[in-house]
N, C-alpha and C positions, 0 to 999 in steps of 0.2 A: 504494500500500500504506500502511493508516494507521499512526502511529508505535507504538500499542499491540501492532498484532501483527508489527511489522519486529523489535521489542523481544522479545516474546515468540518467534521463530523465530531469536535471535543467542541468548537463554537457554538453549534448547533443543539448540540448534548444541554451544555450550560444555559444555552436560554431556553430551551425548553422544560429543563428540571425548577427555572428560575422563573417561569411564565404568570404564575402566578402573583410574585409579590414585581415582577416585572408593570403586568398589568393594570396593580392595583398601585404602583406610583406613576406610570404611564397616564393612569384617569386623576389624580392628583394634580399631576402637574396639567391636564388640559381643561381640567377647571376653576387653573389660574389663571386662565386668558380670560381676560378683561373683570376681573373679579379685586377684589379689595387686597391691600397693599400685602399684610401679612401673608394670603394666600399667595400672590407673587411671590413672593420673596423666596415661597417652599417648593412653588412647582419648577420656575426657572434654574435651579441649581437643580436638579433632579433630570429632568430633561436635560441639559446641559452633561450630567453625568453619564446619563444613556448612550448620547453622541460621541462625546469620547473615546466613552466602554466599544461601543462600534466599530469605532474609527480604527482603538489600539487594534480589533479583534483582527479588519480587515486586511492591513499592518502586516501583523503577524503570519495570518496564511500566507499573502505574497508573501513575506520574509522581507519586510523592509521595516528600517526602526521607524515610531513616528518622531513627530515632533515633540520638543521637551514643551511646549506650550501645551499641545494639546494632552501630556502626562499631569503636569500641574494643574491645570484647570480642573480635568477630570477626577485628579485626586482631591480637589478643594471642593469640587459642587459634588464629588459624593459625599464627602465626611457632610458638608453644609445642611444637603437632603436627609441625610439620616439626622444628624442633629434637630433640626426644625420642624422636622412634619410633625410632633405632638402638637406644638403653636395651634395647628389649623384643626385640632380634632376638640378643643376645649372653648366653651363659650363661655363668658371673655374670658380671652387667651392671658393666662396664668403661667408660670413657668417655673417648672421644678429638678433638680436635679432628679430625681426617678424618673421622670418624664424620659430625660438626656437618656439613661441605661436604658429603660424601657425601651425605644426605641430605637437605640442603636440594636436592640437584641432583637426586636419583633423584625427589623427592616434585615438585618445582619440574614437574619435565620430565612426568612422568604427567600431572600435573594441571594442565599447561600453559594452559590454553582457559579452565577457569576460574579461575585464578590472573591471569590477565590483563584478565578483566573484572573477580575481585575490583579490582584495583587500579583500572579506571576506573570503578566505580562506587563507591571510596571517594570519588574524583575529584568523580563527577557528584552523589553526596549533600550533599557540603561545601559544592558549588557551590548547588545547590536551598536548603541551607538558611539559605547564605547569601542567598540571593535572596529568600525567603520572610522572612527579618530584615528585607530592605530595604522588604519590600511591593511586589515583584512577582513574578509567577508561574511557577513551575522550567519 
């Protein structure tokens, strides 16, 4: 099996083991379009982290490092989306450190599959681009 599509069927894998909590930040963040500031503030970094998550995945099967902008972002609007989404679930929005765990834990756990290749393919891009610095091939 060539490594482009072992690559491609671990992407695949991940988001469909992750469709779930994938979905239910998917509908979060698109009922922050044109909705109140707080609601922004939680869908945008969430989508933003999707895009990313995408982008590194895409990245990856070719076998090209991405950009370190597009690593940073995506590792800041995910931490940000996990952090924030209790904000949008409590009227009026109150804010507590269980809140913070809780939801790192509820959102962690849904989108376990691809939260865990997020993290090796921050791994595998840093590595590519540092090898691509060195002049030889990720």
């Amino acid at each position: 099996m060539s490594t482009t599509l072992r690559r491609t069927l671990v992407v695949l894998g991940c988001y469909a083991l992750s469709g779930y909590g994938l979905l239910l930040s998917l509908l979060l963040a698109g009922a922050s379009v044109g909705s109140a500031s707080t609601l922004t503030l939680v869908g945008l970094p969430i989508l933003l982290a999707w895009l990313c998550h995408l982008s590194m995945s895409w990245h990856w099967v070719c076998n090209r490092p991405s950009s370190a902008l597009v690593r940073a972002a995506g590792t800041l609007a995910a931490l940000l989306g996990l952090l924030l989404w209790p904000q949008v679930l409590q009227q009026p929005p109150r804010w507590a450190l269980a809140d913070t765990w809780s939801a790192l834990a509820m959102g962690g756990l849904l989108t376990l599959p691809c939260v865990l290749l997020g993290l090796y393919l921050l791994r595998w891009h840093l590595q590519a681009q540092h090898r691509a610095r060195m002049g030889t091939a990720p």
